[in-house]
C-alpha positions as CSV (number, residue, x, y, z in Angstrom):
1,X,50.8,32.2,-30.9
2,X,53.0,32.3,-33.7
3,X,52.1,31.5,-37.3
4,X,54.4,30.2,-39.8
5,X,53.5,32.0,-43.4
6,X,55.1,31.0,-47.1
7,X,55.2,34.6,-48.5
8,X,55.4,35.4,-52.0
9,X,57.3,38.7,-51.9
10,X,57.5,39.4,-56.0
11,X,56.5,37.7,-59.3
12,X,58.8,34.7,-60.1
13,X,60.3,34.5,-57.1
14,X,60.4,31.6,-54.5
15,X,58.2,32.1,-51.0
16,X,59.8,32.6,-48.0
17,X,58.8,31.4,-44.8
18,X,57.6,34.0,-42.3
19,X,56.4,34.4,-38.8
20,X,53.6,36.7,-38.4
21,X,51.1,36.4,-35.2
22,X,47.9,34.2,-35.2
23,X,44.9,36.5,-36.2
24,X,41.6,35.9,-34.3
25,X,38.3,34.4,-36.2
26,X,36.1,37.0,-37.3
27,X,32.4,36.5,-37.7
28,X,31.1,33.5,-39.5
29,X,35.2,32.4,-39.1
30,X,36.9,29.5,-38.3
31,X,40.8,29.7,-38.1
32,X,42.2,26.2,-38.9
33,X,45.4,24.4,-38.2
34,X,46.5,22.6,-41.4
35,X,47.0,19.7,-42.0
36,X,47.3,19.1,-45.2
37,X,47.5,21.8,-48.6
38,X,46.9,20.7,-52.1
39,X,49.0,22.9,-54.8
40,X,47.8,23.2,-58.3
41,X,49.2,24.5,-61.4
42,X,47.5,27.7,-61.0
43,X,49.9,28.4,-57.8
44,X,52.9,27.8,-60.0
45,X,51.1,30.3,-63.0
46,X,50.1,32.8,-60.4
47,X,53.9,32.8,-58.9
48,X,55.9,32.1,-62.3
49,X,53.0,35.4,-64.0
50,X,51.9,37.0,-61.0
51,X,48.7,36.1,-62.7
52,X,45.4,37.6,-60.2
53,X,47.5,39.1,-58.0
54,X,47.2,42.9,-57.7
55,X,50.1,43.3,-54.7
56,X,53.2,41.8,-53.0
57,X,53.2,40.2,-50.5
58,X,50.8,37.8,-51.1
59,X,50.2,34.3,-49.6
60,X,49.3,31.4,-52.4
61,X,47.2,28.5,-52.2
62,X,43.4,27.9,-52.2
63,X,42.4,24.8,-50.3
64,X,43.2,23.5,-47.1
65,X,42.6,20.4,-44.8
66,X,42.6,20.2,-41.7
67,X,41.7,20.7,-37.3
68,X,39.4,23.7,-36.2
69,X,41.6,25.8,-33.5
70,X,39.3,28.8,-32.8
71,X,35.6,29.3,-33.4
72,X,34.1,32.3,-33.9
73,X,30.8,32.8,-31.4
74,X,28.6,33.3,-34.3
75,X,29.2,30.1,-36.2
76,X,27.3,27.2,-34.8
77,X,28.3,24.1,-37.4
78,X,31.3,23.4,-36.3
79,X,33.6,23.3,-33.4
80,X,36.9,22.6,-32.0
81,X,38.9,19.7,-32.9
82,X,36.5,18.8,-36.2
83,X,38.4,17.8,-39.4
84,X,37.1,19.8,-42.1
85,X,38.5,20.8,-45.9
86,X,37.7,24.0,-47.0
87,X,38.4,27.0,-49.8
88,X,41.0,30.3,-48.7
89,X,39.9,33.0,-50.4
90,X,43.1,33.7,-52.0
91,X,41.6,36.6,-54.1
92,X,39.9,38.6,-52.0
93,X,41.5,41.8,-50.5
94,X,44.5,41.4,-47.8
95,X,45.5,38.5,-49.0
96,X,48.7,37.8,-47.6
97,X,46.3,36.6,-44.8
98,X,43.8,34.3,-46.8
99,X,46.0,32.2,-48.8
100,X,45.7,28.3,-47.7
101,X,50.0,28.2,-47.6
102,X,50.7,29.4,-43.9
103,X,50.1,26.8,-40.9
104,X,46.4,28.7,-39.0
105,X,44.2,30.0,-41.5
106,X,41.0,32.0,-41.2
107,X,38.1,30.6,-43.7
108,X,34.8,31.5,-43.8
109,X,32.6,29.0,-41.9
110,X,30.4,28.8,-45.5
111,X,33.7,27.4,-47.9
112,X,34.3,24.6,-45.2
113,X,32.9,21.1,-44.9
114,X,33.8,18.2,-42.2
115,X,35.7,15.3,-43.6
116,X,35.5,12.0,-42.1
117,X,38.4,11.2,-39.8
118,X,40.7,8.9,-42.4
119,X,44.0,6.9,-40.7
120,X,46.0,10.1,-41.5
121,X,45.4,13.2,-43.3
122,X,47.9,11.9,-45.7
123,X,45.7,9.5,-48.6
């Protein structure tokens, strides 16, 4: 499965939308199918400054909202289908695969929480 991916390839620049495969859950993971991605002004400081980021390519945004896809065995609070926000660790290592901007992310089950099931994911 394919995964669409908003790259930030070098300070002050504009993403670019990428197709890189689907990476499996690892332990204590959940990869989620967004739904919905707030931005903030630090996205816009970290792009316009490169501000915490140590290396191109990198994928921005920190919290996401939306459908559980895979489930790692090891994690027992959730499970497919639940709505759920939670926190990509944009500033750990490797992160052109933790930032919350790309359609499946993997979080760690312990920065996720369900959400009760609103109309729409759009408030």
């Amino acid at each position: 499965m394919a995964n669409k991916v908003a790259v930030l390839e070098e300070a002050k620049a504009h993403c670019t939308v990428k197709t890189l495969p689907n990476l499996e859950p690892n332990p204590s993971n959940l990869r989620i199918e967004n739904r919905a991605i707030p931005t903030y002004s630090t996205d816009r400081i970290m792009r316009d400054r490169g501000m915490f980021i140590e290396d191109y390519e990198i994928v921005l945004g920190s919290d996401v909202v939306g459908i559980v896809e895979t489930v790692d065995s090891s994690v027992y609070s959730f499970k497919k289908g639940d709505r759920l926000a939670g926190y990509a660790d944009i500033l750990s290592p490797k992160s052109l695969i933790n930032g919350a901007f790309q359609q499946y992310i993997i979080v760690r089950d312990c920065a996720a929480t369900r959400t009760r099931k609103p109309p729409s994911f759009l408030c």
